[in-house]
GUDRENRO-224479 format. One line per 4 residues: their letters; for each residue x, y, z of C-alpha. Coordinates in Angstrom, 1 decimal. Each point is the difference from the previous one (the first is absolute). Layout:
<sites>
a = X:Y:Z; ...
</sites>
This chain:
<sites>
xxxx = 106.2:152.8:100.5; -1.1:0.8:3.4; 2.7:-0.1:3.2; -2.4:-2.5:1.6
xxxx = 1.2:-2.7:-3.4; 1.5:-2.8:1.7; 2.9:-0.5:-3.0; 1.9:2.1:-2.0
xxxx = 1.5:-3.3:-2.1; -1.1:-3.3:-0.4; 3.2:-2.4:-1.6; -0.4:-3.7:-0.7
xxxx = 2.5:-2.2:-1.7; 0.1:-3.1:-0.7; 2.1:-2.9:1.2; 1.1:-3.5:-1.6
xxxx = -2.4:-1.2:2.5; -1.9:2.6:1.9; -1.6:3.3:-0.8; 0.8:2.5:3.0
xxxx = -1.9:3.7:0.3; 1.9:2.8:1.3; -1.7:3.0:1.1; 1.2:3.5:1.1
xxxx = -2.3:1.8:2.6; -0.5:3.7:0.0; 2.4:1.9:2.1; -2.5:0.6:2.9
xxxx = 0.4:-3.8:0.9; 3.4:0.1:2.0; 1.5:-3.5:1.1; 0.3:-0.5:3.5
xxxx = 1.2:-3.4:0.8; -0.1:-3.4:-1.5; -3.3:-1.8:1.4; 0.6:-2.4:2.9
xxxx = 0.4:-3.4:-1.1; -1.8:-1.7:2.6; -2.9:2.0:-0.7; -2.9:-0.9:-2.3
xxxx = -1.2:1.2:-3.0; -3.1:-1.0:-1.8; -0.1:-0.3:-3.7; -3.0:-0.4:-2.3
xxxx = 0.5:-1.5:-3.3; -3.0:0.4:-2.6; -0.7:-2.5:-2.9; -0.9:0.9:-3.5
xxxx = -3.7:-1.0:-0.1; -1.2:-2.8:-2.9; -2.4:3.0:-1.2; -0.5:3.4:1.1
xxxx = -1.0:1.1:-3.5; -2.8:-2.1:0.2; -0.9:1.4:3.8; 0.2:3.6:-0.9
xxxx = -2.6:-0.8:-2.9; -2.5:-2.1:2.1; 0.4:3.0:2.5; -1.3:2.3:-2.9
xxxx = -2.4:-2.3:-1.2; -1.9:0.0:3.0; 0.3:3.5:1.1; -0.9:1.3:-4.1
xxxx = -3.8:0.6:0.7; -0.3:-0.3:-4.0; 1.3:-3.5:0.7; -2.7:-2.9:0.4
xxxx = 2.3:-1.7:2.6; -0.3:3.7:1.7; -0.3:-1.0:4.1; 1.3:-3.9:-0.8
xxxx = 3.0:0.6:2.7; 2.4:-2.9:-0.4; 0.1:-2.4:3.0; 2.9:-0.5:2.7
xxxx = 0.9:-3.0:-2.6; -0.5:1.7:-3.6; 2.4:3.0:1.8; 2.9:-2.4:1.0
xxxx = 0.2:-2.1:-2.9; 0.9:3.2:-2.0; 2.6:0.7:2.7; 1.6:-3.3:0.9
xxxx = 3.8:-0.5:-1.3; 0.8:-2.1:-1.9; 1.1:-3.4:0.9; 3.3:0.3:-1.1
xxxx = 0.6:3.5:1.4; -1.4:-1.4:3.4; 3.1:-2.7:-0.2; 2.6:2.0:-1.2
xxxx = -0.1:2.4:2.6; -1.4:-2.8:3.2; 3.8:-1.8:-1.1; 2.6:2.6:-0.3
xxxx = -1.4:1.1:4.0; 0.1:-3.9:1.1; 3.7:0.0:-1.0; 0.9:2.7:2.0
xxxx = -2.6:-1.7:2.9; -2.8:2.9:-0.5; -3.5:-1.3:0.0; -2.3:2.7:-0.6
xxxx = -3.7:0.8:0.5; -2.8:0.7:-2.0; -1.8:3.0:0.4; -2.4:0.7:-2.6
xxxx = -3.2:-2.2:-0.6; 1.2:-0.7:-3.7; 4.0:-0.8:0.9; 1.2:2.8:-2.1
xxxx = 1.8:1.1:3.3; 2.5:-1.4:2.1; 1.9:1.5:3.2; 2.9:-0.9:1.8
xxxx = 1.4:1.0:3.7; 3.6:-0.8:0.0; 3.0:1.8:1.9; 2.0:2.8:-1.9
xxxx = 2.9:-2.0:-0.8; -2.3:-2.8:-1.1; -1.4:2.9:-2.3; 3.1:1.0:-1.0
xxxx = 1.6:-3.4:-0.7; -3.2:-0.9:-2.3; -0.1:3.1:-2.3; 3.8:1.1:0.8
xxxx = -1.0:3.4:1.2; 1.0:1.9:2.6; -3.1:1.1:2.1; 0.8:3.2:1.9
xxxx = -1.9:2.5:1.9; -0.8:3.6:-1.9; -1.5:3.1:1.4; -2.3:2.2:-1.9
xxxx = 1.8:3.1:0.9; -3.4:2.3:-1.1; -2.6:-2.9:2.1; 2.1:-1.4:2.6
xxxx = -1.5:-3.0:-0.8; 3.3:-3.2:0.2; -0.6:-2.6:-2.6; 2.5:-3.2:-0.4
xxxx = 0.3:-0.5:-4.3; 2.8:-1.3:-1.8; 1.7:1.8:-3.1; 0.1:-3.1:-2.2
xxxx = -1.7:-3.5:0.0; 1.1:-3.0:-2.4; -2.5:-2.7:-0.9; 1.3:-3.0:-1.7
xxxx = -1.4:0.0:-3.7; -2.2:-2.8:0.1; -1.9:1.2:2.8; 0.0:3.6:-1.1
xxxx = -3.2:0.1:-2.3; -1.9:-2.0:2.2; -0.2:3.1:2.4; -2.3:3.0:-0.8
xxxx = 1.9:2.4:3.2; 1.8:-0.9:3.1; -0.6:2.7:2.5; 1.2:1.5:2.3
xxxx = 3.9:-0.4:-1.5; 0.9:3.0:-2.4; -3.2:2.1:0.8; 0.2:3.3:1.4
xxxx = -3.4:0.4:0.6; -1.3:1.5:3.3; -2.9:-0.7:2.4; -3.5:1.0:-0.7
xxxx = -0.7:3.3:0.2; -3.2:2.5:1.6; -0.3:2.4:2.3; -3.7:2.1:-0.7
xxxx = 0.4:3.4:1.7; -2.1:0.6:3.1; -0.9:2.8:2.2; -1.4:-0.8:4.1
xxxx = -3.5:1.9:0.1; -2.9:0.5:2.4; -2.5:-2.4:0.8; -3.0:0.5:-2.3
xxxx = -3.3:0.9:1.2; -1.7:-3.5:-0.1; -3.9:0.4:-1.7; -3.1:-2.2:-0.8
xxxx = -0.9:2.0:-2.8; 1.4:0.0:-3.3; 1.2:3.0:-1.7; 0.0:0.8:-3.5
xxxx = 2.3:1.4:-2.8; 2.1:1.6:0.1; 0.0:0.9:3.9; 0.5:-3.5:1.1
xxxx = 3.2:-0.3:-2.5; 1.5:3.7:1.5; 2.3:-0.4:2.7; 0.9:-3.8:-0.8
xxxx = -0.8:-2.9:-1.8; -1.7:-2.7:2.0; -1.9:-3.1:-1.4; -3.3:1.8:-0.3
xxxx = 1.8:3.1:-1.4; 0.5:-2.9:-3.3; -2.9:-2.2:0.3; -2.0:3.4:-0.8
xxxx = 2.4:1.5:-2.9; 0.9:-3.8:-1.9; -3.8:-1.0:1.0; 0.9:-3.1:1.6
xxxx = -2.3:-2.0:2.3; 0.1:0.5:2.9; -2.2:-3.3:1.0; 2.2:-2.8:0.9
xxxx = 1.2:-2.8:-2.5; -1.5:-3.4:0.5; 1.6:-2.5:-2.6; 1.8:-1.9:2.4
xxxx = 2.3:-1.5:-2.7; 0.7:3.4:-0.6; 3.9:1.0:1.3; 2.4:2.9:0.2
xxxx = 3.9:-0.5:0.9; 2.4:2.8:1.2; 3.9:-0.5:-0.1; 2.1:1.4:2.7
xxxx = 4.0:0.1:0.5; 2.4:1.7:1.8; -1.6:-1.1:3.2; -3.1:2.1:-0.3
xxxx = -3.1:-1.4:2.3; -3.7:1.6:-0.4; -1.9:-0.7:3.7; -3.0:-0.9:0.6
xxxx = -1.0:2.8:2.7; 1.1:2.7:-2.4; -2.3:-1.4:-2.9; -2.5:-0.1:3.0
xxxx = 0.4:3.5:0.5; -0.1:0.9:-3.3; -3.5:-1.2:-0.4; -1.2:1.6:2.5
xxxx = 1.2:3.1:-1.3; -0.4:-0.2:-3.7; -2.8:-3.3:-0.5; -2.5:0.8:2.6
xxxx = -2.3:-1.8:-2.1; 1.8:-3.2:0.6; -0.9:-1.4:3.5; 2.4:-2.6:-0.1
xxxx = 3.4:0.9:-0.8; 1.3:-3.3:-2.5; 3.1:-1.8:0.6; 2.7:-0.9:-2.3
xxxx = 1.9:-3.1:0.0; 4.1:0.4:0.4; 2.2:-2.8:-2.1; 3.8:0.0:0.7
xxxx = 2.1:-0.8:-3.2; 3.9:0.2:0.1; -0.5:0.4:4.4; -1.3:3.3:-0.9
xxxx = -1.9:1.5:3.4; -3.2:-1.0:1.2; -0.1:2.0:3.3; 0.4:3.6:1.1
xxxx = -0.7:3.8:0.0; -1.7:1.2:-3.1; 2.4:1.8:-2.3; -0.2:2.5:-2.9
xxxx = 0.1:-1.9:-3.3; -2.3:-3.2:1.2; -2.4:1.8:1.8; -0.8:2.6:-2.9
xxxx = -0.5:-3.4:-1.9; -2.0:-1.5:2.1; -2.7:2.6:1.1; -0.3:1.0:-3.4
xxxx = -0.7:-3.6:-1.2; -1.9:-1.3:2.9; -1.7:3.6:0.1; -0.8:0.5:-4.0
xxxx = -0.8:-3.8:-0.9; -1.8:-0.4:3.5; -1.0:-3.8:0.2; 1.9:-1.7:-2.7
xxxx = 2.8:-2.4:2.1; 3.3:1.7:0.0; 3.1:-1.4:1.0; 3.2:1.8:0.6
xxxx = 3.2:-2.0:-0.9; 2.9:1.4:2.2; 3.5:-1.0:-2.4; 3.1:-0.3:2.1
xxxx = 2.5:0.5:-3.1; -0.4:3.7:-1.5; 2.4:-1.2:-2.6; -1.1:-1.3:-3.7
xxxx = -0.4:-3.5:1.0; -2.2:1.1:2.6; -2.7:1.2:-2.4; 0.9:-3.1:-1.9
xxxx = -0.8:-2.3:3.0; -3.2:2.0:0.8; -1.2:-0.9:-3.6; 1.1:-3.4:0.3
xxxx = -1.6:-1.1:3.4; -3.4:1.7:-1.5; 0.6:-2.4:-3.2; 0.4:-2.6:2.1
xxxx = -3.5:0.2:1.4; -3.1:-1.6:-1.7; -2.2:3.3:0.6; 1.9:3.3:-0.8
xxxx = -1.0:3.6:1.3; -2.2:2.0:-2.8; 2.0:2.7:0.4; 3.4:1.0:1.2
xxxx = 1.4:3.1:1.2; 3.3:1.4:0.3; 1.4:3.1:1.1; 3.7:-0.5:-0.2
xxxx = 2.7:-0.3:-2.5; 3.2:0.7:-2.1; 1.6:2.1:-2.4; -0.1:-1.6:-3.9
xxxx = 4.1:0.9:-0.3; 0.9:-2.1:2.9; -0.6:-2.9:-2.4; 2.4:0.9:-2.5
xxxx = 2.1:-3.0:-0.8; -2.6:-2.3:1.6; -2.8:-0.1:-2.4; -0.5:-4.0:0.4
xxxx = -0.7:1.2:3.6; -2.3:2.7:-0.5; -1.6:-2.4:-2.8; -0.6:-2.6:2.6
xxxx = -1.1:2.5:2.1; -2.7:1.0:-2.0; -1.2:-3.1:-1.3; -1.6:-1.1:3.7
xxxx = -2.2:2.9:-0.9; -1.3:-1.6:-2.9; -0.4:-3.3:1.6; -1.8:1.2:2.7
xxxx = -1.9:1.8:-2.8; -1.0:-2.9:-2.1; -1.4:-1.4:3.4; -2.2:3.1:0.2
xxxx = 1.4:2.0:2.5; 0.1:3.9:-0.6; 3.6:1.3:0.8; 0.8:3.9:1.2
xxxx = 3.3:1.6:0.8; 0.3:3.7:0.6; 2.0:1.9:-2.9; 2.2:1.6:2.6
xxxx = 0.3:3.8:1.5; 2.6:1.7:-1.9; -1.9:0.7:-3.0; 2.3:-1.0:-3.1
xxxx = 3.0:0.2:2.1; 0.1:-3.6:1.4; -2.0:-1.1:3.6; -0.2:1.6:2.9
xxxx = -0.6:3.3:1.5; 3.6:0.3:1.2; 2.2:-1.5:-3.3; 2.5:2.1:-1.3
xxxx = -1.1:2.4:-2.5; 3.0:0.5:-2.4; -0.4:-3.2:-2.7; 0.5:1.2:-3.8
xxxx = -3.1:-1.9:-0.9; -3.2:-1.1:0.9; 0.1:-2.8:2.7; -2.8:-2.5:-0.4
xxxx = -1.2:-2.1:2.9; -0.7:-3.6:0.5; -1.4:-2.6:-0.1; -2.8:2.8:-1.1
xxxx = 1.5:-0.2:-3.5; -0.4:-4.0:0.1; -2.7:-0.3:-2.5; -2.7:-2.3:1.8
xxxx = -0.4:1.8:2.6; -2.3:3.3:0.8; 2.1:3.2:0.9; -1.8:2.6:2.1
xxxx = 1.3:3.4:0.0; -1.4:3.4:2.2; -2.3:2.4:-0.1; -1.0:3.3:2.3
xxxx = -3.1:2.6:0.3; -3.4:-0.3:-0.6; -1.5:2.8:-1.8; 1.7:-0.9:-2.3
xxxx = 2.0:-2.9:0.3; 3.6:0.4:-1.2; 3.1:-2.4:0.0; 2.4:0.2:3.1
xxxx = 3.2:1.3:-1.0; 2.4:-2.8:1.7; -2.8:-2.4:-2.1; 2.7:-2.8:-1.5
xxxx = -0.4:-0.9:-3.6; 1.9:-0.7:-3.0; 1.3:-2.7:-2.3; 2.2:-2.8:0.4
xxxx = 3.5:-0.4:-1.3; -0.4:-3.9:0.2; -3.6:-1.4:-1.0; -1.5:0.9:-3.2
xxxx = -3.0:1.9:-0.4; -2.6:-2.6:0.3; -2.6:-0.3:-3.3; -2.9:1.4:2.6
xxxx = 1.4:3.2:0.3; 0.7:0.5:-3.6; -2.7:2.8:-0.6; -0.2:1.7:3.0
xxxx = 3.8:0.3:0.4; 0.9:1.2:-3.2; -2.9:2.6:-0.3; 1.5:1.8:2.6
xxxx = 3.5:-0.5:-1.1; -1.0:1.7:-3.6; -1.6:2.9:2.1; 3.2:0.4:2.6
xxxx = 1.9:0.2:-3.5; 4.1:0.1:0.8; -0.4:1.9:3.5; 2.3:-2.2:2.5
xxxx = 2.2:-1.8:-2.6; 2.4:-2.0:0.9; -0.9:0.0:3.3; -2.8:-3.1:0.3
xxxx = -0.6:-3.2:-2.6; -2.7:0.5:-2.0; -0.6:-3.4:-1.0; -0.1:-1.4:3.5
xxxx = -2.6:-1.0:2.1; -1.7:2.8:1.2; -1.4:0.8:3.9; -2.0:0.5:1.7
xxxx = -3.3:-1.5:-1.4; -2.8:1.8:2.2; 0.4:2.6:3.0; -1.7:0.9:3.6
xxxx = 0.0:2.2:2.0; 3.2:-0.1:2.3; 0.3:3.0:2.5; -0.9:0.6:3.3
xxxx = -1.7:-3.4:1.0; -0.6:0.1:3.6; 1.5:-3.2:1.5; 0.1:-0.9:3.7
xxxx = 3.6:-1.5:1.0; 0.8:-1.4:2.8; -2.4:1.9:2.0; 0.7:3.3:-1.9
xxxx = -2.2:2.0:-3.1; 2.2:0.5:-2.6; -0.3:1.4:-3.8; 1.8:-2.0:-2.6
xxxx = 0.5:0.5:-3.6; 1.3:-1.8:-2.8; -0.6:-2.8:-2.3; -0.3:-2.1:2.9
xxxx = -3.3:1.3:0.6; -1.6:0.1:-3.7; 1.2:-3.4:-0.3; -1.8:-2.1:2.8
xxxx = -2.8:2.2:-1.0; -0.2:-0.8:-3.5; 0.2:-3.8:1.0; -2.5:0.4:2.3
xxxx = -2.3:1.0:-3.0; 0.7:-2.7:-1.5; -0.6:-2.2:2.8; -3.4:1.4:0.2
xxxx = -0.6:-0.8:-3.7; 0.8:-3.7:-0.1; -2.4:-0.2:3.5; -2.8:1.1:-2.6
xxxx = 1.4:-2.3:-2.3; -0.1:-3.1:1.8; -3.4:1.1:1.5; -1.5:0.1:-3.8
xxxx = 2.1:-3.2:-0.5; 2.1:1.4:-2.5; 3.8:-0.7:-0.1; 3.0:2.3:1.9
xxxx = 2.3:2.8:-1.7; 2.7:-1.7:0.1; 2.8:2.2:-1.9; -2.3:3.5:-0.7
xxxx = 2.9:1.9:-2.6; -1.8:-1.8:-3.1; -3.2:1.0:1.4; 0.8:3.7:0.9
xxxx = 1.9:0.7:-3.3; -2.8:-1.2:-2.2; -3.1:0.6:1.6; 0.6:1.3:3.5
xxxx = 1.2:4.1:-1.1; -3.6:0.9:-0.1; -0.5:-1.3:4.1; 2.8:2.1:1.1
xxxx = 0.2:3.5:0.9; 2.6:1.7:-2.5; 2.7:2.5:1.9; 0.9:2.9:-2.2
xxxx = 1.9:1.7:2.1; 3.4:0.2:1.7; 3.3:-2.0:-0.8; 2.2:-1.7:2.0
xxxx = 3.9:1.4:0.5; 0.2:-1.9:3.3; 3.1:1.8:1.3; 1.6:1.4:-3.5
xxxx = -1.3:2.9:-2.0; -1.5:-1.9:-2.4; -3.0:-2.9:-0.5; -2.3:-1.4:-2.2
xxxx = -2.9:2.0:-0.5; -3.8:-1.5:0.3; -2.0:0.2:-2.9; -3.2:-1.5:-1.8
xxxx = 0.0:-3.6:0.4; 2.8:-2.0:1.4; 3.2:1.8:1.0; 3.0:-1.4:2.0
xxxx = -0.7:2.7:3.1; -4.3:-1.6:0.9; -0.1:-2.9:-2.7; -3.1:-0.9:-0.9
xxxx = -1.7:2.2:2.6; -1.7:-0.6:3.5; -3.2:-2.7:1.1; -3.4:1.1:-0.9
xxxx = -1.4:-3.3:1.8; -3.5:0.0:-1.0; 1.2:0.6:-4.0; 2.4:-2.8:0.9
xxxx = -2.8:-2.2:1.3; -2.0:0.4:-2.9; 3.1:-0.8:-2.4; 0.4:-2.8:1.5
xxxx = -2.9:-1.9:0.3; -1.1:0.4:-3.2; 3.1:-1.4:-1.1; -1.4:-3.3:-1.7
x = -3.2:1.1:0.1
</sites>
């Protein structure tokens, strides 16, 4: 198990009245002090939904394109019927907080989640813990958790996760790698491959070698959202700039919208992560609304609230994008969490919206460029390894076009392989044969699903040219291809992608570029290595758009 695993032990016993959980974090969390009892902490409390078995099969059902319901996304309604709690579940849990005077709120659109804001000892009194404040010794990052909660028994299965109590999971995690460079030479003219792809990689650089359209999208139901955290901002005068420099063919630089969820930002200097996102939205899928949603919380719940406010609206975005996220063995010991987690995915999937997260920078040693490097095993990220989502992975070079090393991929030590992968998966596990035994899950879900290219996008931050790489980049790419898809889509008046995996493991192979090349050891000595058909280094492979467009709409045809 990796150093970055939140628990070494997980104990529960059970009382004559109560069931308490006892948890003993790794030895990097050190204790500081108890928390301060006259200060807050917030608490979510999830509720087992009436029927997620029958969600997660609507949500394949409409994204099967062998299925006659394929494109018949579920309604706002359909969604949170499937979702809602039961009655008695709502009750049990509404009175044991009204004895102790707690009246919480609702924040999901179904009322399968509930949050409370209470003082420590409040907090303390209610689930006789004993909140105190622990330092991540290798981060520096404080948290306040408690070793043990007790929940009295007849509340106890009424309550899918409380969070955050024994969870020693830690903030959301990126940081692409960058380099400051020269101002390019602005020009009228286009180049062509492969001089316009040689010094860096620009929005004309992979209109020309993914052939997608440079013309403007015009579907104006058509929409694109990008998630940012950790205080990232993308301005407006650096997207401006950007234009000039790399769409000259655009003579009026679009806008995007900026929606604050959790009090996340909504003003200020442009900054790595969201303005890589941005330009390379705004500046791939030129014309198709975007919106950038700025999430104050770069904890779980604030991914959780970012789904939930978007299920809470009557029109969702298309697409989402997200460049950010965690490390799978974090959520050891809380796999109700990580389940929850996951399943606003497939919600926002049986609604039709078309969900990307990055598959992480350390190849198959866990996220980011800068984790530690000295796990026994394989570290899997997530939520790429939530199956209803799409993970993108990296890719680098042009002639040919090979997988980036620090390209993360994988398979999941908590979700199941999921029935669409079946073939593709286990073809290349019969030709890996027993290398890497022992160190990875064979029969979990496997990541990434496709790939882009990921290194040396030249972004313009806060009034400087920079070159960034890792799955940051391929991944607002990859979603801007899509965009661009559903804007021909709605323009033939055909129905949205929705969730693509189904799509893009049965019929989709053939509309991707295949990488045969390279592996991906991240910062070890060893990685996956690419091979024909899907592999856990490129997935699937990278957009071909026009191959894509004609896939699908003649889906249905």
């Amino acid at each position: 198990m990796s150093l970055l695993a939140a628990f070494c032990a997980v104990a529960i016993s059970l009382g004559a009245h109560a069931r308490q959980t006892t948890v003993t974090p790794k030895p990097h969390f050190v204790p500081l002090r108890p928390a301060l009892a006259t200060s807050s902490v917030q608490l979510t409390f999830g509720l087992p939904a009436t029927n997620m078995e029958g969600l997660h099969a609507a949500l394949y059902d409409v994204s099967d394109p062998k299925s006659a319901n394929y494109g018949k996304h579920l309604s706002k309604a359909e969604v949170e019927a499937f979702v809602a709690p039961k009655a008695d579940s709502v009750k049990a849990v509404n009175d044991w907080l009204s004895q102790h005077g707690i009246h919480p709120e609702v924040i999901s659109p179904s009322g399968d989640m509930l949050r409370i804001d209470v003082p420590v000892s409040k907090a303390n009194s209610l689930l006789g813990a004993n909140f105190t404040e622990f330092k991540d010794q290798q981060s520096g990052t404080t948290l306040v958790r408690t070793l043990s909660v007790t929940i009295p028994d007849d509340v106890d299965s009424h309550i899918q996760f409380l969070y955050p109590t024994t969870q020693f999971i830690l903030p959301v995690t990126q940081n692409p790698r960058f380099q400051v460079v020269s101002p390019p030479k602005t020009s009228a003219k286009r180049q062509g491959l492969p001089s316009i792809c040689s010094v860096d990689v620009d929005p004309e650089c992979l209109e020309d070698f993914y052939h997608i359209p440079t013309a403007a999208a015009n579907a104006s139901s058509n929409s694109l959202a990008v998630s940012g955290y950790l205080g990232e901002f993308a301005s407006e005068d650096d997207l401006e700039t950007f234009f000039l420099a790399f769409r000259p063919d655009v003579t009026t630089t679009p806008e995007f919208s900026v929606v604050s969820v959790d009090s996340g930002v909504t003003t200020g200097n442009g900054t790595l992560e969201a303005s890589l996102d941005i330009q390379y939205t705004v500046g791939i899928a030129t014309g198709v609304p975007t919106t950038f949603y700025s999430v104050g919380n770069p904890f779980a719940e604030g991914f959780i609230d970012l789904a939930n406010f978007l299920l809470g609206l009557d029109e969702l975005p298309l697409v989402l994008t997200t460049s950010y996220g965690f490390n799978e063995n974090d959520f050891i010991g809380s796999e109700a969490l990580a389940e929850s987690f996951c399943n606003v995915y497939a919600q926002l999937g049986a609604r039709g919206t078309s969900v990307f997260f990055c598959s992480g920078d350390n190849g198959v040693y866990s996220f980011s460029f800068n984790s530690l490097c000295d796990a026994t095993e394989f570290g899997p990220t997530f939520p790429s390894t939530c199956p209803f989502l799409t993970s993108v992975g990296g890719t680098q070079g042009f002639s040919p076009e090979v997988a980036a090393p620090f390209s993360g991929g994988g398979f999941s030590n908590m979700f199941a392989r999921p029935d669409y992968q079946d073939t593709a998966v286990e073809s290349y596990l019969t030709r890996l044969g027993g290398e890497f035994a022992g160190l990875f899950n064979q029969s979990g879900r496997a990541f990434p699903d496709v790939s882009a290219q990921s290194v040396d996008f030249i972004t313009r931050i806060s009034g400087v040219f920079e070159l960034v790489e890792g799955t940051s980049a391929s991944t607002p790419l990859f979603a801007s291809v899509v965009a661009l898809l559903n804007d021909a889509l709605l323009t033939a008046g055909k129905p949205t992608l929705g969730f693509i995996n189904p799509l893009l493991y049965s019929e989709g192979s053939s509309a991707l570029n295949d990488i045969t090349s390279g592996s991906n050891p991240g910062c070890g000595a060893q990685g996956f290595p690419t091979m024909e058909g899907w592999d856990p280094v490129t997935g699937l492979g990278t957009p071909d758009y026009e191959k894509l467009l004609a896939l699908v709409t003649g889906l249905g045809a």
